[in-house]
mmCIF entry with sequence, helices, sheets and N, C-alpha, C, O atoms, coordinates in Angstrom:
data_MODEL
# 
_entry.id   MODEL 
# 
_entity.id                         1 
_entity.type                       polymer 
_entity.pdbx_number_of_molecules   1 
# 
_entity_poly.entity_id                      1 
_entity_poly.type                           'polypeptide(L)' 
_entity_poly.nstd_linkage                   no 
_entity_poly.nstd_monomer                   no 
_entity_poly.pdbx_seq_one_letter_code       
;(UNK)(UNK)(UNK)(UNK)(UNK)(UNK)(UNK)(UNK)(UNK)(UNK)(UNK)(UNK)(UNK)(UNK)(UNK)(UNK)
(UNK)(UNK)(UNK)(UNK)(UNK)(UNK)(UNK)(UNK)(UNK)(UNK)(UNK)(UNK)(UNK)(UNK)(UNK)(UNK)
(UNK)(UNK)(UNK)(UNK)(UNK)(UNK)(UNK)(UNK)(UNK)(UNK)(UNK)(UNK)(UNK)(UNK)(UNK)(UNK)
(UNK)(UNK)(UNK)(UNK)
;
_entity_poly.pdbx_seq_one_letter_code_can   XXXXXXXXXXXXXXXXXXXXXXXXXXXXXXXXXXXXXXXXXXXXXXXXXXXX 
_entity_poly.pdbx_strand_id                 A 
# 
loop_
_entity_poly_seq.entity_id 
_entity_poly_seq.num 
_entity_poly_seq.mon_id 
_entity_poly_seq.hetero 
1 1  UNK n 
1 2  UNK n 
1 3  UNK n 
1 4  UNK n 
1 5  UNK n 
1 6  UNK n 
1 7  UNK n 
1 8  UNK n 
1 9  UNK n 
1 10 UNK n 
1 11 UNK n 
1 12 UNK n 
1 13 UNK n 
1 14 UNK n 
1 15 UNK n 
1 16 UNK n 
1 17 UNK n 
1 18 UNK n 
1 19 UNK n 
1 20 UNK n 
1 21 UNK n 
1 22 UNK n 
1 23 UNK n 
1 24 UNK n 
1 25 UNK n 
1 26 UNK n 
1 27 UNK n 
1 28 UNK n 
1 29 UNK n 
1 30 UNK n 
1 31 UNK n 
1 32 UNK n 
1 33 UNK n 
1 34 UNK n 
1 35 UNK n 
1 36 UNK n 
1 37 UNK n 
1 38 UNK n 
1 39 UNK n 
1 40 UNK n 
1 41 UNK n 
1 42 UNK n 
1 43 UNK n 
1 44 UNK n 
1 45 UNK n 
1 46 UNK n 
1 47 UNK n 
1 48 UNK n 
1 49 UNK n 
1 50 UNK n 
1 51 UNK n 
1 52 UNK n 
# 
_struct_asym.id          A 
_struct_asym.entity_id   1 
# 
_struct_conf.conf_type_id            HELX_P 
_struct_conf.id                      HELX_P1 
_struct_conf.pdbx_PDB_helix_id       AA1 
_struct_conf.beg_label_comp_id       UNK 
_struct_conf.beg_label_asym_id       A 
_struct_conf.beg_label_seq_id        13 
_struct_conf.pdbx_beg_PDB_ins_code   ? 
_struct_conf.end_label_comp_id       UNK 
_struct_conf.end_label_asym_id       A 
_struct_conf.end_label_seq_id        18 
_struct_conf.pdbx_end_PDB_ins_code   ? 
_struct_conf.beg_auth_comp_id        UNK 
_struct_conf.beg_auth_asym_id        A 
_struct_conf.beg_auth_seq_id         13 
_struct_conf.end_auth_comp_id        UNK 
_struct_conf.end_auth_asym_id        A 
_struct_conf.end_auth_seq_id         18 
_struct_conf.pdbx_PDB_helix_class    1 
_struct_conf.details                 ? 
_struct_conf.pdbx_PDB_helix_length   6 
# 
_struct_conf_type.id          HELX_P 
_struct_conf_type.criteria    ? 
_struct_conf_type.reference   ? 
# 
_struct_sheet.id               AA1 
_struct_sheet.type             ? 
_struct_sheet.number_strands   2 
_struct_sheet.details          ? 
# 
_struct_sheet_order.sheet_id     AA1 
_struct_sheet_order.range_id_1   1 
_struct_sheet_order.range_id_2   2 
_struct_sheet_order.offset       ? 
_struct_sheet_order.sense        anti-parallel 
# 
loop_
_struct_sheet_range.sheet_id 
_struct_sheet_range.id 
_struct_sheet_range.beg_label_comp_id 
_struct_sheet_range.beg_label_asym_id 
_struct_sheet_range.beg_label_seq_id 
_struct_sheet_range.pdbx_beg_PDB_ins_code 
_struct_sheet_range.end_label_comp_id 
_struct_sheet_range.end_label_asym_id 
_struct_sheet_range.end_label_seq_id 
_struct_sheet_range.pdbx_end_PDB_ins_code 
_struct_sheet_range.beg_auth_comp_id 
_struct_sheet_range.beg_auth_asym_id 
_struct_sheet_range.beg_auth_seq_id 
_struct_sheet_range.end_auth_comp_id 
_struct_sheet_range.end_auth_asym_id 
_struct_sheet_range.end_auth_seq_id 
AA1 1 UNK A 37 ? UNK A 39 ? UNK A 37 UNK A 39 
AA1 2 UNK A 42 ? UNK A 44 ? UNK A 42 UNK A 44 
# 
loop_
_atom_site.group_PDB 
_atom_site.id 
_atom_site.type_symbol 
_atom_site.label_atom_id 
_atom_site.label_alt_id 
_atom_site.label_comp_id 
_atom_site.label_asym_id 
_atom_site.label_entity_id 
_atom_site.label_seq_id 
_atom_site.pdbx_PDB_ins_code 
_atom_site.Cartn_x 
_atom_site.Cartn_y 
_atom_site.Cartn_z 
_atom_site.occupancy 
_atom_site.B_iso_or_equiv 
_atom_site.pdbx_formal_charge 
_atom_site.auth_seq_id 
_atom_site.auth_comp_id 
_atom_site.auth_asym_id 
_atom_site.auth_atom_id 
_atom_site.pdbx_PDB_model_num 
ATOM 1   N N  . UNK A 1 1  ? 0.841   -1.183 0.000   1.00 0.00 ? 1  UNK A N  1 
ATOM 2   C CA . UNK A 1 1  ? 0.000   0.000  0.000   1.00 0.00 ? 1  UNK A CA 1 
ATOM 3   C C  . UNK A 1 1  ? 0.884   1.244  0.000   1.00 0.00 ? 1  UNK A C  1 
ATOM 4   O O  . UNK A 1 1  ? 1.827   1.324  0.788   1.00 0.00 ? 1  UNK A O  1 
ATOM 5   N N  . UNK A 1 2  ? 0.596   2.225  -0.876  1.00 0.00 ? 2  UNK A N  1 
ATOM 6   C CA . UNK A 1 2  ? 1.253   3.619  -0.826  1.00 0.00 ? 2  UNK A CA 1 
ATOM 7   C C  . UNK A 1 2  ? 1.001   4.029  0.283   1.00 0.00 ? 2  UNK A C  1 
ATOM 8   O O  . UNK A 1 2  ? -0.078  3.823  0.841   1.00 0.00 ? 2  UNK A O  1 
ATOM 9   N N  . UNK A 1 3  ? 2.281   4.893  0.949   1.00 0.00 ? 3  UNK A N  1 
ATOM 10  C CA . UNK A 1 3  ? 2.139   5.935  1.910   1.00 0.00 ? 3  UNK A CA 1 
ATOM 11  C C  . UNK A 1 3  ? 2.718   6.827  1.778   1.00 0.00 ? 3  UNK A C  1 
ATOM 12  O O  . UNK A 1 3  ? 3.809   6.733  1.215   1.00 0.00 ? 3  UNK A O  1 
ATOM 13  N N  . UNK A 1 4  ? 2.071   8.548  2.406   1.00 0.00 ? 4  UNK A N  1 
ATOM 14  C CA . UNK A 1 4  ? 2.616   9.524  2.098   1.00 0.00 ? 4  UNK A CA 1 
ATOM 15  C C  . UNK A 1 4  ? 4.087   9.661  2.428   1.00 0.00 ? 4  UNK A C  1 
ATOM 16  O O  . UNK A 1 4  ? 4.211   9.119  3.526   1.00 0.00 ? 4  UNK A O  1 
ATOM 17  N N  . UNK A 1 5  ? 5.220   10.098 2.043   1.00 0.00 ? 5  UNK A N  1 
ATOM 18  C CA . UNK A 1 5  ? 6.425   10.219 2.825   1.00 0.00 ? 5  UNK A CA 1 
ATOM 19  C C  . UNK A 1 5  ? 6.482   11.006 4.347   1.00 0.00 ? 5  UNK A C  1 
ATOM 20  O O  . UNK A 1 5  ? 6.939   10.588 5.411   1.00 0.00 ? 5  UNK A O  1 
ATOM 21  N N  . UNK A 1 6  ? 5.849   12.283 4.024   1.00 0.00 ? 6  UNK A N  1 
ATOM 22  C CA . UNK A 1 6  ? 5.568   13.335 4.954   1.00 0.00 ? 6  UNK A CA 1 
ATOM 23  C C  . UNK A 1 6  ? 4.860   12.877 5.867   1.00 0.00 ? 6  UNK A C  1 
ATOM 24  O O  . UNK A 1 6  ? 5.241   13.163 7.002   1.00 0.00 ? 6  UNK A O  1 
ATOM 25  N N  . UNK A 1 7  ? 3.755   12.125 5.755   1.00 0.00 ? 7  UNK A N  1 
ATOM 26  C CA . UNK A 1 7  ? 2.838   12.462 7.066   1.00 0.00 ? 7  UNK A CA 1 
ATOM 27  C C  . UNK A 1 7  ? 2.332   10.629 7.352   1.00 0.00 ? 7  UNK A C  1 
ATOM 28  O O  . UNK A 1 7  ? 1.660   10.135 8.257   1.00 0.00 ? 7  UNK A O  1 
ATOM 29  N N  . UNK A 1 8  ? 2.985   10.012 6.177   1.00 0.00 ? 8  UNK A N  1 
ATOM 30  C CA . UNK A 1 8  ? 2.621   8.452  6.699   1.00 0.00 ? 8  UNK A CA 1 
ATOM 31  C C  . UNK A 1 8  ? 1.405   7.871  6.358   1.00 0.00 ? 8  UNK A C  1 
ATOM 32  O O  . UNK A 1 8  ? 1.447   6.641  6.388   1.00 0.00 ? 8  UNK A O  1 
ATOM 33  N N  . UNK A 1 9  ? 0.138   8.444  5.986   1.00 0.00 ? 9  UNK A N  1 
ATOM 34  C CA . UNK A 1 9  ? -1.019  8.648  5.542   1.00 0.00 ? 9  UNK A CA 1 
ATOM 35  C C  . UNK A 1 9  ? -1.064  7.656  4.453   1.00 0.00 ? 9  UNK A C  1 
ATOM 36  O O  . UNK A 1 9  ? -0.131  7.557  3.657   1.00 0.00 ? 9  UNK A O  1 
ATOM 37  N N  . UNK A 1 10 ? -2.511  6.643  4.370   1.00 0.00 ? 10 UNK A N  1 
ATOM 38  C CA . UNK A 1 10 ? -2.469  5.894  3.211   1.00 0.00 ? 10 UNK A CA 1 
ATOM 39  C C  . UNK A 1 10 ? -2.912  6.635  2.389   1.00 0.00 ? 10 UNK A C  1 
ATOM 40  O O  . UNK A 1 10 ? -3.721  7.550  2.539   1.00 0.00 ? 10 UNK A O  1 
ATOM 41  N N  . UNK A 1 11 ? -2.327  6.224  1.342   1.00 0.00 ? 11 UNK A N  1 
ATOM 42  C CA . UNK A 1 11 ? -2.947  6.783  -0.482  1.00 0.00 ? 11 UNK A CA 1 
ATOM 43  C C  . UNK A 1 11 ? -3.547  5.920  -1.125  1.00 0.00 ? 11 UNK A C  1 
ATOM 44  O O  . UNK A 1 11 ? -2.981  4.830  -1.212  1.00 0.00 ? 11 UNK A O  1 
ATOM 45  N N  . UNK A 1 12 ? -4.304  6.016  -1.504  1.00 0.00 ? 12 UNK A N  1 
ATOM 46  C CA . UNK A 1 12 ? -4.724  4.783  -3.089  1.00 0.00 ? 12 UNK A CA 1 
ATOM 47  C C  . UNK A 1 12 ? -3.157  4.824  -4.196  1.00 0.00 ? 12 UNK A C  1 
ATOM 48  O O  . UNK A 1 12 ? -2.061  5.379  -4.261  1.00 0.00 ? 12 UNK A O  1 
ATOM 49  N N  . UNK A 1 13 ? -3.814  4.048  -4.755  1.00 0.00 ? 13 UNK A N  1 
ATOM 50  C CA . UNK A 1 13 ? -2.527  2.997  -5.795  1.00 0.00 ? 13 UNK A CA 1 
ATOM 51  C C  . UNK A 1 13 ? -2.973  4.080  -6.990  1.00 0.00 ? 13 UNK A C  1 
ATOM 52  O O  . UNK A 1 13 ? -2.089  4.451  -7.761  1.00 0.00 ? 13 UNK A O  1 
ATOM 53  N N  . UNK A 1 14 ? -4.127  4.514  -7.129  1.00 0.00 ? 14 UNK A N  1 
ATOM 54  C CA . UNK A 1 14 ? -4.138  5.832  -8.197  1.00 0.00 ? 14 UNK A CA 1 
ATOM 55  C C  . UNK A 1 14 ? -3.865  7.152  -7.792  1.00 0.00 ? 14 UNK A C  1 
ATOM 56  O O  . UNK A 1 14 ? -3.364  7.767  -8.734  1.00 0.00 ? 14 UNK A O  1 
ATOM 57  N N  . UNK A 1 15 ? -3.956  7.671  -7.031  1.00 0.00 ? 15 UNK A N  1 
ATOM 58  C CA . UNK A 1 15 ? -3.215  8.974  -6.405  1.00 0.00 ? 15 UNK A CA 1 
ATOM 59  C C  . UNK A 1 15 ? -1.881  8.824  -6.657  1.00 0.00 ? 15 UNK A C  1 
ATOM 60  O O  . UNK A 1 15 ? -1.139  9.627  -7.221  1.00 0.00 ? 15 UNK A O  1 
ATOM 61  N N  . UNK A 1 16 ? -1.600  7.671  -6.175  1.00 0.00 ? 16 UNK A N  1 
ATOM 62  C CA . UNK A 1 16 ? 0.404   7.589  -6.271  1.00 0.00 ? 16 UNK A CA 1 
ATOM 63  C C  . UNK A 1 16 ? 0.471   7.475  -7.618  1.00 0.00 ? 16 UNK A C  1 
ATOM 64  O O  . UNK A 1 16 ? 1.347   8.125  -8.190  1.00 0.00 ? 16 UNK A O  1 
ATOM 65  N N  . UNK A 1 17 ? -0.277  6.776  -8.266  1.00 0.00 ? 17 UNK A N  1 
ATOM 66  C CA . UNK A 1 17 ? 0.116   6.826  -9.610  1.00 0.00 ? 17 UNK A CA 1 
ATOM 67  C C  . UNK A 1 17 ? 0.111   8.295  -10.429 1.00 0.00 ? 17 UNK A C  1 
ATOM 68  O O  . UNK A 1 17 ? 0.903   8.702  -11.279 1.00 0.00 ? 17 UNK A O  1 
ATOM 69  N N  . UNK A 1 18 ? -1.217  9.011  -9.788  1.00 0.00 ? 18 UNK A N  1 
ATOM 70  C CA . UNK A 1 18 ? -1.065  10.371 -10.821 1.00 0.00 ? 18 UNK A CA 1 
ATOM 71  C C  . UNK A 1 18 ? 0.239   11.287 -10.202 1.00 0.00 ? 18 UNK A C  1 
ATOM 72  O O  . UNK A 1 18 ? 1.186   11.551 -10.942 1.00 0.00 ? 18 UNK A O  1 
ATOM 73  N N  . UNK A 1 19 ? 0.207   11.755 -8.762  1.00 0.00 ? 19 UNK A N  1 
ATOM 74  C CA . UNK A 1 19 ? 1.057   12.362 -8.377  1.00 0.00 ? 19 UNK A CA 1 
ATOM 75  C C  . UNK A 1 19 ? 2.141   11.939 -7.942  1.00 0.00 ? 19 UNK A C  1 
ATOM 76  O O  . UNK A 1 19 ? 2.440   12.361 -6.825  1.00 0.00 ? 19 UNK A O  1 
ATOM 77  N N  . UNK A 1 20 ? 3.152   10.949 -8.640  1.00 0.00 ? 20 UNK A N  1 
ATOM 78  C CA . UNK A 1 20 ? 4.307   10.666 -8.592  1.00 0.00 ? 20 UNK A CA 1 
ATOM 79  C C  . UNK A 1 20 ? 5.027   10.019 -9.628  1.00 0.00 ? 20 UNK A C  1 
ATOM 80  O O  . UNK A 1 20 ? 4.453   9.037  -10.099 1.00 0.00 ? 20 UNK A O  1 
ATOM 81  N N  . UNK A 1 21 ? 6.222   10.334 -10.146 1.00 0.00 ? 21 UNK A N  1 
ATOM 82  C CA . UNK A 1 21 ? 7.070   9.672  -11.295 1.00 0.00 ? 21 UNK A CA 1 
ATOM 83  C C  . UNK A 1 21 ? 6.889   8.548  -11.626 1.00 0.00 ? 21 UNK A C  1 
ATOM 84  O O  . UNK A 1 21 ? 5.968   8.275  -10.855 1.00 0.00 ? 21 UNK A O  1 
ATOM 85  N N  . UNK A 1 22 ? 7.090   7.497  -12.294 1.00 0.00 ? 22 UNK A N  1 
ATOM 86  C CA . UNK A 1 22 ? 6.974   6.167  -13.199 1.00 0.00 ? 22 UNK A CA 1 
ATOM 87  C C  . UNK A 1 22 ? 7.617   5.540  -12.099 1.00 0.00 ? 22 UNK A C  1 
ATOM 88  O O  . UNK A 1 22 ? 6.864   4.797  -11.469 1.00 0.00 ? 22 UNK A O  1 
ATOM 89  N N  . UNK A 1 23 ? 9.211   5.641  -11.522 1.00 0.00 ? 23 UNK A N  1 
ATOM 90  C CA . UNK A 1 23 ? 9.709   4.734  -10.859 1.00 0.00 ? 23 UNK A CA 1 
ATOM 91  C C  . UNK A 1 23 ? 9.476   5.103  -8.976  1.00 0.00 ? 23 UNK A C  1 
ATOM 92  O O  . UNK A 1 23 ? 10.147  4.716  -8.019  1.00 0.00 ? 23 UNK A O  1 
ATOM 93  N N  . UNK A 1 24 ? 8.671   5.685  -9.012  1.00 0.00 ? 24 UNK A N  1 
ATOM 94  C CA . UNK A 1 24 ? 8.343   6.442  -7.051  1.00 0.00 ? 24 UNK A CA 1 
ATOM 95  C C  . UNK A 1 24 ? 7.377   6.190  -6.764  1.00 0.00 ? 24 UNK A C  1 
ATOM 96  O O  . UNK A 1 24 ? 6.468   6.882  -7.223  1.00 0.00 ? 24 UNK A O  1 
ATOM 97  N N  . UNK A 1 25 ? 7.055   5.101  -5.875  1.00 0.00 ? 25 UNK A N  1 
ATOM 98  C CA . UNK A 1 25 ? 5.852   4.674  -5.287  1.00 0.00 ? 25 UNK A CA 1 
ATOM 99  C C  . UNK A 1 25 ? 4.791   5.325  -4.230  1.00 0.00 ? 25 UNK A C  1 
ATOM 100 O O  . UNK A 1 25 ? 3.578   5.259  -4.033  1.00 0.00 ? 25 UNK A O  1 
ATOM 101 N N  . UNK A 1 26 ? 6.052   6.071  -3.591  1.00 0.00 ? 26 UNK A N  1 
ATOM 102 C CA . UNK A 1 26 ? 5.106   7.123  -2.919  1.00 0.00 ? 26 UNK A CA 1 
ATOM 103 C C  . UNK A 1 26 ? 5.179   8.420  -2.775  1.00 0.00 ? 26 UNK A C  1 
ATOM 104 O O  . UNK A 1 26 ? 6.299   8.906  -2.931  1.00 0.00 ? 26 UNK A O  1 
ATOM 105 N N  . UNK A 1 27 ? 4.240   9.184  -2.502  1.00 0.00 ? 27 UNK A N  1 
ATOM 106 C CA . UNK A 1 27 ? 4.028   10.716 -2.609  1.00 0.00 ? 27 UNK A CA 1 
ATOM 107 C C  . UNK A 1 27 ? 5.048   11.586 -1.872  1.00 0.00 ? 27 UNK A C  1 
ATOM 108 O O  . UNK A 1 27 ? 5.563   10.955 -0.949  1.00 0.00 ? 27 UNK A O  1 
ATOM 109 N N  . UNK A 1 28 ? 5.445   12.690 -1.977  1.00 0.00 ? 28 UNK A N  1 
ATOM 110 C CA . UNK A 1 28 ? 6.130   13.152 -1.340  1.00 0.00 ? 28 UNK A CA 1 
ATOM 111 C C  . UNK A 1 28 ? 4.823   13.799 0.037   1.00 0.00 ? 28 UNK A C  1 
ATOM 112 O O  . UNK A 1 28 ? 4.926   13.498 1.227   1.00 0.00 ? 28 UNK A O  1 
ATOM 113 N N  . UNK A 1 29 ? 3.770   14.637 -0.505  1.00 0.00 ? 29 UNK A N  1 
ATOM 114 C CA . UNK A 1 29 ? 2.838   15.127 0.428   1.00 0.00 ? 29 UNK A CA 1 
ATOM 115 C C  . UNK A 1 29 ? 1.267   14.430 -0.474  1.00 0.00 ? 29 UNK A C  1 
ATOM 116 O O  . UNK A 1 29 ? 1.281   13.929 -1.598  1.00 0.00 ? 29 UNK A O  1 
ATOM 117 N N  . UNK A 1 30 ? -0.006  14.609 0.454   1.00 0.00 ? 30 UNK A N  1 
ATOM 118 C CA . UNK A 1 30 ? -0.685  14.387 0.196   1.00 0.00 ? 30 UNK A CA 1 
ATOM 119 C C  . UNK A 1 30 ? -2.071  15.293 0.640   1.00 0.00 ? 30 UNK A C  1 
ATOM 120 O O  . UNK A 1 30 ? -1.925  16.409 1.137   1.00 0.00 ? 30 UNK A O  1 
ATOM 121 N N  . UNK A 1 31 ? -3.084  14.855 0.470   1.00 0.00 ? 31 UNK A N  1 
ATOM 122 C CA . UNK A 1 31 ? -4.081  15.630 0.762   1.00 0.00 ? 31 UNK A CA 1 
ATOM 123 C C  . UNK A 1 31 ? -4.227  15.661 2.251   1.00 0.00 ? 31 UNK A C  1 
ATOM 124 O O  . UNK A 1 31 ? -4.547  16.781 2.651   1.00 0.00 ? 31 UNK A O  1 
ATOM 125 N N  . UNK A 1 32 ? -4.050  14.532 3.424   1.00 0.00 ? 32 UNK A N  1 
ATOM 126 C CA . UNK A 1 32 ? -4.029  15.053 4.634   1.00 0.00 ? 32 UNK A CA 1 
ATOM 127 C C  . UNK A 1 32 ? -3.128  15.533 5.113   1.00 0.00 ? 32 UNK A C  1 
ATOM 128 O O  . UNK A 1 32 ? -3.236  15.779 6.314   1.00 0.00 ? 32 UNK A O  1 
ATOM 129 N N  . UNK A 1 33 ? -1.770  15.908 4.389   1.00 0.00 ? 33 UNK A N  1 
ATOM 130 C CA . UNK A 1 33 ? -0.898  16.551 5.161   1.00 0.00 ? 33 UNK A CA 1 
ATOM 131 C C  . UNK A 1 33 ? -1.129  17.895 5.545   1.00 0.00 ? 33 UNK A C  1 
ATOM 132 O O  . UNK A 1 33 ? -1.372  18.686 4.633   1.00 0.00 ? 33 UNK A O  1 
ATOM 133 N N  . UNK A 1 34 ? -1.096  18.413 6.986   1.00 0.00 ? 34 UNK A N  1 
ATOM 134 C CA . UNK A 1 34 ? -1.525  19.452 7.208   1.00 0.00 ? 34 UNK A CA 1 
ATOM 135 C C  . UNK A 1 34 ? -0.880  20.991 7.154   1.00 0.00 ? 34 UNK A C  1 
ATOM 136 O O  . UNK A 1 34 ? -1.487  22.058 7.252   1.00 0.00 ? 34 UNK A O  1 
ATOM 137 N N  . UNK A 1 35 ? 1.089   20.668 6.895   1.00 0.00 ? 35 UNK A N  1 
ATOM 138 C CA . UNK A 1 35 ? 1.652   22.087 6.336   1.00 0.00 ? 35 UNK A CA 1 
ATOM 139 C C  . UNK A 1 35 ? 2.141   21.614 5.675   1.00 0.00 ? 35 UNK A C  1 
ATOM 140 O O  . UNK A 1 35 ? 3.205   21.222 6.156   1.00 0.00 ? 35 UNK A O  1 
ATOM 141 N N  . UNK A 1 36 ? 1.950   21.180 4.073   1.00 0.00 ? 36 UNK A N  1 
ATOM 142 C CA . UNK A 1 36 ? 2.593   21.044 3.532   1.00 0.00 ? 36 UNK A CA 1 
ATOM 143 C C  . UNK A 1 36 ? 1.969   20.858 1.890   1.00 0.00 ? 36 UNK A C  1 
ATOM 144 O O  . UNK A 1 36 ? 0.937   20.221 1.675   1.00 0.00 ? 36 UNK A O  1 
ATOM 145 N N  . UNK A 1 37 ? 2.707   21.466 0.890   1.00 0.00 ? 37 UNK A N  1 
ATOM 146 C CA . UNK A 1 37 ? 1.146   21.294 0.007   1.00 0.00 ? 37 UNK A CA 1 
ATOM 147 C C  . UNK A 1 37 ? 1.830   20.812 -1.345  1.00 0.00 ? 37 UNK A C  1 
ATOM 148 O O  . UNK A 1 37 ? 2.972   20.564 -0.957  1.00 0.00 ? 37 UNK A O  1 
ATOM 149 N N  . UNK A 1 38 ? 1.807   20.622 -2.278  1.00 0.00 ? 38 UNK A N  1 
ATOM 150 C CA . UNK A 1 38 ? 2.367   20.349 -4.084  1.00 0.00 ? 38 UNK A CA 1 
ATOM 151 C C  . UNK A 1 38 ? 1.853   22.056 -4.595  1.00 0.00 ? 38 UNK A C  1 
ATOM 152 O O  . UNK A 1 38 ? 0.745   22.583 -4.698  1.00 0.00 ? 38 UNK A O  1 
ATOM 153 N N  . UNK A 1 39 ? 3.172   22.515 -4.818  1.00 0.00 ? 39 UNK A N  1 
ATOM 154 C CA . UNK A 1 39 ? 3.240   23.557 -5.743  1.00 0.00 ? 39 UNK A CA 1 
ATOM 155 C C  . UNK A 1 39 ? 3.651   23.206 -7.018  1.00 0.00 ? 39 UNK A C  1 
ATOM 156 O O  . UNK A 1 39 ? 4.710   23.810 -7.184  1.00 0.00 ? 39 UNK A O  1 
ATOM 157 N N  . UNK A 1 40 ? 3.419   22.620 -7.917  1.00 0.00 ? 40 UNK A N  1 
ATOM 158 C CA . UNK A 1 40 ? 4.126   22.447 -9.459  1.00 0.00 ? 40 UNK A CA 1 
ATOM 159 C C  . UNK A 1 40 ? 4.680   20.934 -9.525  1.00 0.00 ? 40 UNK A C  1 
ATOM 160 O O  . UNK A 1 40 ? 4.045   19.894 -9.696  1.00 0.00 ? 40 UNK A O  1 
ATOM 161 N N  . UNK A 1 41 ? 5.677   21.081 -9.388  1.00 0.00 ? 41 UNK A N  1 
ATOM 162 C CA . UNK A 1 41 ? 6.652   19.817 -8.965  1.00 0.00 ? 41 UNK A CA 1 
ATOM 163 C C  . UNK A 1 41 ? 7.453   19.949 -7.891  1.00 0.00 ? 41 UNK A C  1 
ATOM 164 O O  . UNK A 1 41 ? 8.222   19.024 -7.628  1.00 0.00 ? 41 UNK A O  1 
ATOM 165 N N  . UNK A 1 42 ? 7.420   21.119 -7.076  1.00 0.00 ? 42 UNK A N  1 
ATOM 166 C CA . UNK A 1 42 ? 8.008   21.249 -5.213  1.00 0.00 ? 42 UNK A CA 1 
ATOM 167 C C  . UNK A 1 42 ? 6.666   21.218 -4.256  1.00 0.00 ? 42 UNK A C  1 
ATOM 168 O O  . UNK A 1 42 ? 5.486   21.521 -4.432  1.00 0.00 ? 42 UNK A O  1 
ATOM 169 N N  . UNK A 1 43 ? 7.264   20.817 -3.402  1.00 0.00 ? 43 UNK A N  1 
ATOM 170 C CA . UNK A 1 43 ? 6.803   20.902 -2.008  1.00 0.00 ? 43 UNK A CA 1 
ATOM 171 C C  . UNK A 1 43 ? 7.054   22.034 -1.368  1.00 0.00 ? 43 UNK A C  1 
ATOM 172 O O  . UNK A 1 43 ? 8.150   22.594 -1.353  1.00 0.00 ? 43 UNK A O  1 
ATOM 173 N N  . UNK A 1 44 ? 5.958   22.447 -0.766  1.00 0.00 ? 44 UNK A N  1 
ATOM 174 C CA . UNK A 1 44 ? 6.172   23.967 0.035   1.00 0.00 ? 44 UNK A CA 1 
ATOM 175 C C  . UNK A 1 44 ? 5.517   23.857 0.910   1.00 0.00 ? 44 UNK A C  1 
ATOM 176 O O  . UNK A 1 44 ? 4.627   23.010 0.828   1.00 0.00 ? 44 UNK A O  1 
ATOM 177 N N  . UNK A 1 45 ? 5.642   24.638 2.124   1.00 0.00 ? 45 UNK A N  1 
ATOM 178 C CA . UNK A 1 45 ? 4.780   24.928 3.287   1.00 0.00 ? 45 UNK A CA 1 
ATOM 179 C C  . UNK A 1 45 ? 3.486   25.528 3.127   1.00 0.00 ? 45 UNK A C  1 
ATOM 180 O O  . UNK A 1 45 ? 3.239   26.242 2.155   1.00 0.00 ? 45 UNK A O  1 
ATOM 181 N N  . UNK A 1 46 ? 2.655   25.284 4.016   1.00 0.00 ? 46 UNK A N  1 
ATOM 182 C CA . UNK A 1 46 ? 1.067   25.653 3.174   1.00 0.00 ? 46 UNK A CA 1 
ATOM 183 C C  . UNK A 1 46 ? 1.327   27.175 3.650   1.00 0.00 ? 46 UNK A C  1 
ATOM 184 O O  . UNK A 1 46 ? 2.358   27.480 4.250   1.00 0.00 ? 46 UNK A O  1 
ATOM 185 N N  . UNK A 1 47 ? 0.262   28.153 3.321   1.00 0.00 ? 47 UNK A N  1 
ATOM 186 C CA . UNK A 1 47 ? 0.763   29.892 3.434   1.00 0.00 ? 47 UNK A CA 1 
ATOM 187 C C  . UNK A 1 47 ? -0.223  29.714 4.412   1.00 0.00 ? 47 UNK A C  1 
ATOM 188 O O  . UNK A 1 47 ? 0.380   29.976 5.453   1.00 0.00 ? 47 UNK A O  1 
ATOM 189 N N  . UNK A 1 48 ? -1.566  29.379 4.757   1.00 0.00 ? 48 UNK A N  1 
ATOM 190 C CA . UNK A 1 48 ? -2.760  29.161 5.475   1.00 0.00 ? 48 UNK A CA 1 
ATOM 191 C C  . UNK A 1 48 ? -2.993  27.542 6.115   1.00 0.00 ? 48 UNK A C  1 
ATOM 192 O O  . UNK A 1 48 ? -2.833  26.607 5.329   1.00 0.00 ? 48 UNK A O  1 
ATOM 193 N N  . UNK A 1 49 ? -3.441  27.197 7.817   1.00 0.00 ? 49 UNK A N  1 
ATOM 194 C CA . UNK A 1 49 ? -4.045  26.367 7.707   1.00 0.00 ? 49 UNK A CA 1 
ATOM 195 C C  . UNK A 1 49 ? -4.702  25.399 7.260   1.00 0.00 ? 49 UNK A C  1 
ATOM 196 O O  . UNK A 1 49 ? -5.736  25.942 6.872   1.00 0.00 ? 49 UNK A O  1 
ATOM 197 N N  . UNK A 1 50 ? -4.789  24.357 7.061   1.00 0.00 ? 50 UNK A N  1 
ATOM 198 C CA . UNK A 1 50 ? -5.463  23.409 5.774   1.00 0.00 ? 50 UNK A CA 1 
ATOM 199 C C  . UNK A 1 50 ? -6.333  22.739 6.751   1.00 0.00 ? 50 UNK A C  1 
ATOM 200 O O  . UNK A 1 50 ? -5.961  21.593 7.001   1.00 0.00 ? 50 UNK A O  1 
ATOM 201 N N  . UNK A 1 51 ? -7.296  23.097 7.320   1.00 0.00 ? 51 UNK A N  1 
ATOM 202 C CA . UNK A 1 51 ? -8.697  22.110 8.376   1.00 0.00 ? 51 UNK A CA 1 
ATOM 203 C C  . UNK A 1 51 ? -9.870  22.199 7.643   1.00 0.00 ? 51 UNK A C  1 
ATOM 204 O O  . UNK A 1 51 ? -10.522 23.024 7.003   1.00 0.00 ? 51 UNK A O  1 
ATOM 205 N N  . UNK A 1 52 ? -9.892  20.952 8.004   1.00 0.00 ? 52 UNK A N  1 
ATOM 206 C CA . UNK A 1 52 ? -11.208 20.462 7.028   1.00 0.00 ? 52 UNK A CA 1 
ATOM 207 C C  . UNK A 1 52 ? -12.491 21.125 8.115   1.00 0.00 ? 52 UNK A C  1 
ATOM 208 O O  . UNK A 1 52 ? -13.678 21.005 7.812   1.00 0.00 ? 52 UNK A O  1 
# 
């Protein structure tokens, strides 16, 4: 099972697939990570809170 790098969090096997390279199984951040977000192709600190 994929897990986020950052926050440990399971992913689906299609998330990892869209948001990560051919040979990288898992994400660098994901949707529950809470400072940390996908800008482009970097990782950045979120500018705002992220609570659901």
């Amino acid at each position: 099972m994929p897990k986020c790098k950052h926050c440990g969090s399971f992913v689906t096997t299609a998330y990892a697939r869209v948001f990560t390279p051919n040979d990288v199984d898992q994400p660098r951040v994901c949707p529950n990570c809470p400072d940390r977000i996908r800008d482009g192709a970097e990782v950045r600190e979120a500018r705002s809170s992220r609570t659901r």
